[in-house]
N, CA, C and O of each residue as an XYZ file, in Angstrom:
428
protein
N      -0.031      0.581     -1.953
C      -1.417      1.044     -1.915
C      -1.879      1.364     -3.335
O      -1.201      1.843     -4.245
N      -3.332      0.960     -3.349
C      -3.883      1.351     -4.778
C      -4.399      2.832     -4.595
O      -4.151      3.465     -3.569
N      -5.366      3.517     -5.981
C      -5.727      4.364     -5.399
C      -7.569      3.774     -5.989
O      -7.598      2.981     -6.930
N      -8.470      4.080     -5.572
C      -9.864      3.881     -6.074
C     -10.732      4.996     -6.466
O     -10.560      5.880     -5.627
N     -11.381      5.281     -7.139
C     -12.698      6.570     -6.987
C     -13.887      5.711     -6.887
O     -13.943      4.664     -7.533
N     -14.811      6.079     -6.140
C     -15.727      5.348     -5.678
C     -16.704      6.875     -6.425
O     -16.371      8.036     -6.189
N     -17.591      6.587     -7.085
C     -18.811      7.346     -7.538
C     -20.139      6.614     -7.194
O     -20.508      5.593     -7.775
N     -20.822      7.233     -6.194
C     -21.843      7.338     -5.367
C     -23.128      7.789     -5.557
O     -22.959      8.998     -5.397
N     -24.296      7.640     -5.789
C     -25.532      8.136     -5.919
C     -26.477      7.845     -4.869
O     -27.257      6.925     -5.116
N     -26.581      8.415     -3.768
C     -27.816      8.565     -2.876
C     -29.248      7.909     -3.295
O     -29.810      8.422     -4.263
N     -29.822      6.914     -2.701
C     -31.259      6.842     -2.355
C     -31.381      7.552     -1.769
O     -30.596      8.169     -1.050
N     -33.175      7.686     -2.074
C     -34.097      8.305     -0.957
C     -33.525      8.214      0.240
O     -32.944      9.296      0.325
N     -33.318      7.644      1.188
C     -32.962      7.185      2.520
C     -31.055      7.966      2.705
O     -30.633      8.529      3.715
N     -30.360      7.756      1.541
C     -29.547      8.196      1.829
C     -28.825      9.935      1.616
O     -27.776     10.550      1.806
N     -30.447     10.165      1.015
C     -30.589     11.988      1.103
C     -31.122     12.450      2.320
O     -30.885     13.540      2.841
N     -31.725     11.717      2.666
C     -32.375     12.333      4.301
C     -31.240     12.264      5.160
O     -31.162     13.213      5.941
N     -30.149     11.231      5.253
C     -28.968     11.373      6.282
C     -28.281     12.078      5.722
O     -27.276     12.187      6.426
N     -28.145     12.835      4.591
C     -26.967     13.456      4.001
C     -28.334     15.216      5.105
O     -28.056     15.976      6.033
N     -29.181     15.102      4.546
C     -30.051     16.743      4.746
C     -29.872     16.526      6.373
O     -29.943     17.494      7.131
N     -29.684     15.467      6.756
C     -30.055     15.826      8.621
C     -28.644     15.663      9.179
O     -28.491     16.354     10.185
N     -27.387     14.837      8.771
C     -25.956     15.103      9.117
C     -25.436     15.299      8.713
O     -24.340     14.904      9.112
N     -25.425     16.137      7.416
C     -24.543     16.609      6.373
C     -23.286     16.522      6.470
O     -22.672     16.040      7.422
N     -22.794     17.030      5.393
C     -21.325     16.371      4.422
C     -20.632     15.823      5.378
O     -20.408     14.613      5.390
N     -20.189     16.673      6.332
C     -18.791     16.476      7.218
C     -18.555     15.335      8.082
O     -17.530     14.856      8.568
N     -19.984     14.983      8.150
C     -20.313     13.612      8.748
C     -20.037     12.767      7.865
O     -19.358     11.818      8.256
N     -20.423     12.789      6.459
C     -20.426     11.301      5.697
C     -18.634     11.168      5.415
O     -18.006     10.163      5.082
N     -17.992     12.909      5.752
C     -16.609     12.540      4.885
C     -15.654     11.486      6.161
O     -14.831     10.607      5.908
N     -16.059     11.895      7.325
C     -15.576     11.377      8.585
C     -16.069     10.068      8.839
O     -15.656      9.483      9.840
N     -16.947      9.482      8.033
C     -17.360      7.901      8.322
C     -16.829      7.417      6.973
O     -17.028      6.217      6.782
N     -16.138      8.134      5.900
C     -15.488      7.219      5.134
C     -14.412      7.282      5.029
O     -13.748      6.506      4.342
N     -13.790      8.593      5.943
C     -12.260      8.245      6.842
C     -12.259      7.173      7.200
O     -11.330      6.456      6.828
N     -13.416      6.565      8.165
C     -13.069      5.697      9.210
C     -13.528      4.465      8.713
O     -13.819      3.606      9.545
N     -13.684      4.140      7.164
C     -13.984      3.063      6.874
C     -12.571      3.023      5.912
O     -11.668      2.231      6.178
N     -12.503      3.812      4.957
C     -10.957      3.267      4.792
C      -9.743      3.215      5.550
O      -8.792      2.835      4.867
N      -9.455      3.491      6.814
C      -8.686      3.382      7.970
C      -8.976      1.828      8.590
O      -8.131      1.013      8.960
N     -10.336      1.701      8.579
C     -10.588      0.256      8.871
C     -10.127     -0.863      8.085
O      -9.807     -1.978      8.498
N     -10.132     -0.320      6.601
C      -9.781     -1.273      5.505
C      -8.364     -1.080      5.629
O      -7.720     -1.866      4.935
N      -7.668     -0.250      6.321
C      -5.882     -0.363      6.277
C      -5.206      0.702      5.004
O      -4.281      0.503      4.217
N      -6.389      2.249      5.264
C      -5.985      2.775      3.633
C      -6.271      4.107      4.598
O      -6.202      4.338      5.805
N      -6.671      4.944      3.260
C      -6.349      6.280      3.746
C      -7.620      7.267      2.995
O      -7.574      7.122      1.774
N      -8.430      7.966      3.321
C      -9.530      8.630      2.548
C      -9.020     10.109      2.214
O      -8.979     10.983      3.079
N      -8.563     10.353      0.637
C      -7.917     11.060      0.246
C      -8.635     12.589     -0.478
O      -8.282     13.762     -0.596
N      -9.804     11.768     -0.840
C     -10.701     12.850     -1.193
C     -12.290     12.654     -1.259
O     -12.561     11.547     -1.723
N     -13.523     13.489     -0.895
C     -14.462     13.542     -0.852
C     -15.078     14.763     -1.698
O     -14.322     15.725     -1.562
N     -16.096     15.058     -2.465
C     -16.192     15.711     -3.204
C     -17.663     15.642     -3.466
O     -18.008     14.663     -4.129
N     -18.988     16.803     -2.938
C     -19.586     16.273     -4.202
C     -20.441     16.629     -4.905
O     -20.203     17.823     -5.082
N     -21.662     16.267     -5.660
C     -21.674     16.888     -7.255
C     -23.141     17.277     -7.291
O     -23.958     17.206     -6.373
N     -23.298     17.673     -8.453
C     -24.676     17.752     -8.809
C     -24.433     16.791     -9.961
O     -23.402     16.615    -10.609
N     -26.006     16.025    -10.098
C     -26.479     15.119    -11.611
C     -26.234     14.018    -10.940
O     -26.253     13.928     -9.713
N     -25.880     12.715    -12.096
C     -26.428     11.688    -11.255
C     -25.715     11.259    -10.530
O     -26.227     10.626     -9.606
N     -23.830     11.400    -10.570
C     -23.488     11.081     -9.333
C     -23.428     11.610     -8.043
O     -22.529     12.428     -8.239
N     -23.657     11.712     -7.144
C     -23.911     12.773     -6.072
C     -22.634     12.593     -5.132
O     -22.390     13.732     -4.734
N     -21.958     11.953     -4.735
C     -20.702     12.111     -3.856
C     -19.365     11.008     -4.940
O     -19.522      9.864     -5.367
N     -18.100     11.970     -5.094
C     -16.887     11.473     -5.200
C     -15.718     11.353     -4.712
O     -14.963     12.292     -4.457
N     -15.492     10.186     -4.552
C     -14.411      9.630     -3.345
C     -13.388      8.860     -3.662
O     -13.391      7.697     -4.065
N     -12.256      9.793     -3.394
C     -10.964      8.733     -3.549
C     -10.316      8.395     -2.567
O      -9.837      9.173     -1.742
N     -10.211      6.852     -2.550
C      -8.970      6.225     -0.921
C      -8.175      5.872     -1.736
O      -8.308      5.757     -2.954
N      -6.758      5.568     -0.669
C      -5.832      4.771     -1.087
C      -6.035      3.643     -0.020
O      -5.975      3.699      1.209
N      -6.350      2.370     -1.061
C      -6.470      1.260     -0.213
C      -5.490      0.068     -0.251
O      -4.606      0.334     -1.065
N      -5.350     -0.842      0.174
C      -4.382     -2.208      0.087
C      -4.183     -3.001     -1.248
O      -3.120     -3.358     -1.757
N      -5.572     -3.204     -1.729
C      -5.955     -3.807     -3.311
C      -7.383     -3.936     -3.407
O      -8.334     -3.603     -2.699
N      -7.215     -4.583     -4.617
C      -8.925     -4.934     -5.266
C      -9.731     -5.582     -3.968
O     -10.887     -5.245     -3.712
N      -9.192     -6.289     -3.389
C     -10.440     -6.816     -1.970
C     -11.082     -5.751     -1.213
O     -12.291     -5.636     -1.008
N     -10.078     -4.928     -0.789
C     -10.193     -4.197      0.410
C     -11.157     -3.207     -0.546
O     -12.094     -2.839      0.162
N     -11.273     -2.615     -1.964
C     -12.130     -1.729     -2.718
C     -13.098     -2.531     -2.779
O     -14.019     -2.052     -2.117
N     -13.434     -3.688     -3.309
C     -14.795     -4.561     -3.223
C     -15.656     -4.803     -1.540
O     -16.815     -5.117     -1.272
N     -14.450     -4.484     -0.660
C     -15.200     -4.470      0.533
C     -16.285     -3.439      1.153
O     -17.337     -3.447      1.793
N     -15.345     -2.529      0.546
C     -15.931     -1.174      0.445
C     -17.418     -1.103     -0.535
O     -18.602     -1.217     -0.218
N     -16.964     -0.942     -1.408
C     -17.970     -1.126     -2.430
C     -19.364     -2.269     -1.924
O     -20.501     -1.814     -1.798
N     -19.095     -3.549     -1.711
C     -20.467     -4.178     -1.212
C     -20.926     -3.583      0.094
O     -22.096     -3.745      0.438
N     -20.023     -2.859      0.898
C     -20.747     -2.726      2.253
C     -21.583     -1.578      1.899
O     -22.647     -1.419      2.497
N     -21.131     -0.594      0.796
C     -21.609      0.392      0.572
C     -22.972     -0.051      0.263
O     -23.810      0.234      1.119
N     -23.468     -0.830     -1.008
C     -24.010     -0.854     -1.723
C     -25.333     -1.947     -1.121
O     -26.376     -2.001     -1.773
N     -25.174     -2.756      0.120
C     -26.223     -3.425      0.427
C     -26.412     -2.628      1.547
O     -27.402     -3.016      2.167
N     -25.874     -1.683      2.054
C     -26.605     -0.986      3.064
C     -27.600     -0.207      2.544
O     -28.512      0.224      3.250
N     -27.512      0.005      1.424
C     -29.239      0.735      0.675
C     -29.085      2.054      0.751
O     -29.910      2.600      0.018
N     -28.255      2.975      1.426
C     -28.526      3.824      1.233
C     -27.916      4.996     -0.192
O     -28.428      6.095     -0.408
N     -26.958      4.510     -0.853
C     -26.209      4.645     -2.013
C     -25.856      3.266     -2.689
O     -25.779      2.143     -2.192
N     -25.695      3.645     -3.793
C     -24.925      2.595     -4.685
C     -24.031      3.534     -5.395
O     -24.032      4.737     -5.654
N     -23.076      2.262     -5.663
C     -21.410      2.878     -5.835
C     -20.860      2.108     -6.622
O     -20.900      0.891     -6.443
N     -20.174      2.724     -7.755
C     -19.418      2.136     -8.883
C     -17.918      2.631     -8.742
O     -17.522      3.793     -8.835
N     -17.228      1.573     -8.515
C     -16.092      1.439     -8.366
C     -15.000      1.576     -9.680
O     -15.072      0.723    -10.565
N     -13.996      2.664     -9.781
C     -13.287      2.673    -10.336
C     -11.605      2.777    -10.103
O     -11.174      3.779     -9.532
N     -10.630      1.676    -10.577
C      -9.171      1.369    -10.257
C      -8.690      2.685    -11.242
O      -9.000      3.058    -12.374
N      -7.544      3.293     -9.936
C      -7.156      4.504    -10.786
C      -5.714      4.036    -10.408
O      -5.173      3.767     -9.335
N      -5.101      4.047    -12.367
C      -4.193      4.153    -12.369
C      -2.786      5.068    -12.595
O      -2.883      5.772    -13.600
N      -1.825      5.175    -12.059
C      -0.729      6.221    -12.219
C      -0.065      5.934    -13.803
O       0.036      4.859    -14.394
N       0.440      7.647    -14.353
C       1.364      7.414    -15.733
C       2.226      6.470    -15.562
O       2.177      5.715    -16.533
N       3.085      6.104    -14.711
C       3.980      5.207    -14.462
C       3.615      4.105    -14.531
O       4.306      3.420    -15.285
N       2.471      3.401    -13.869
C       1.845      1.906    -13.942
C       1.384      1.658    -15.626
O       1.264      0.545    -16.137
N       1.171      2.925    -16.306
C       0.266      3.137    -17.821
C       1.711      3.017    -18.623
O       1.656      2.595    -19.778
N       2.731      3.293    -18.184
C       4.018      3.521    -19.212
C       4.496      1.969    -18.726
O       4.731      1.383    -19.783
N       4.699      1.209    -17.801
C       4.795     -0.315    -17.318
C       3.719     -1.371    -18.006
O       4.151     -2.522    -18.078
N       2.909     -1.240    -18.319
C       1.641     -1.218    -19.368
C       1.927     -1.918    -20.636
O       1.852     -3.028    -21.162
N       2.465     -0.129    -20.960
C       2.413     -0.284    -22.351
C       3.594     -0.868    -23.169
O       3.736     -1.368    -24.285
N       4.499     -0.528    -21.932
C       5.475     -1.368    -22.544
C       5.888     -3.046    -22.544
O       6.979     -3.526    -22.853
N       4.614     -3.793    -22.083
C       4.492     -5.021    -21.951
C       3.172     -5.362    -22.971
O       2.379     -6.300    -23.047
N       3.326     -4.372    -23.546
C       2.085     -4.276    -24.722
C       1.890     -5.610    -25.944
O       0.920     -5.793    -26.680
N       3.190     -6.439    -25.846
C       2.990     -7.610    -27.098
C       2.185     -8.464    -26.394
O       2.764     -9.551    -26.394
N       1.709     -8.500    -26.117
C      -0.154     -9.418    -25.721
C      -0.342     -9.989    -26.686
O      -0.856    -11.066    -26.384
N      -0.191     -9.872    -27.996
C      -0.562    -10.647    -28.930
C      -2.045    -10.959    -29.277
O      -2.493    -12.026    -29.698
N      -2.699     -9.831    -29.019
C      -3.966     -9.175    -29.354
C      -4.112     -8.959    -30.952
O      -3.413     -8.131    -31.537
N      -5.157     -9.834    -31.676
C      -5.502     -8.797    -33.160
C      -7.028     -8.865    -33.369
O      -7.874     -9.704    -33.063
N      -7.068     -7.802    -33.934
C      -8.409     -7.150    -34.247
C      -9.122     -7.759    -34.726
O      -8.603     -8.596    -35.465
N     -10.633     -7.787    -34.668
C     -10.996     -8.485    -35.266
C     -11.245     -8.055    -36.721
O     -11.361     -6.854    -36.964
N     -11.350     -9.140    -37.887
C     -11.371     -8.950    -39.088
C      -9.467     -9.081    -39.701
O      -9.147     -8.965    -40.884
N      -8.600     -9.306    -38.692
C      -7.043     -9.338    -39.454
C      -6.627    -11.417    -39.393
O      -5.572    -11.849    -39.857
């Protein structure tokens, strides 16, 4: 399983369902959408400014987060920027495959 944060900003349309079924409702329909995707909804959270709800699943991979993410995002009522969160361990596996053979520009 991966893990994702999904950062969320409400339309118009999707502040009126947040003011008339508030939180506990939206955290329980994105239980049941990462359960659908074969994952797990690990955290809900959410904010003041411009992102307004933060959400982390653990999902299968990059599909099952893009699934998420477009269903989110053409239903109109939020749009959602998807971010892959990675563990120190995957970052230390990383770095130590680091000769990529990358140079800067200007060398």
């Amino acid at each position: 399983m991966s893990k994702y944060l999904f950062l969320a900003s409400y339309t118009i349309e999707g502040a009126k369902g947040i003011q008339s079924s508030g939180g506990s409702s939206r955290r329980d329909a994105l239980a049941k959408v990462a359960e659908n995707m074969g994952g797990t909804l690990e955290a809900l959270y959410f904010g003041f400014g411009k992102t307004d709800v933060y959400v982390i699943m653990d999902l299968p991979g990059n599909e099952a987060a893009a699934a998420v993410a477009i269903a989110v995002n053409t239903a109109g009522a939020a749009t959602v920027e998807t971010v892959v969160l990675l563990t120190p361990e995957e970052i230390d596996a990383a770095a130590k495959g680091s000769s990529v053979g990358y140079r800067p520009p200007g060398s």
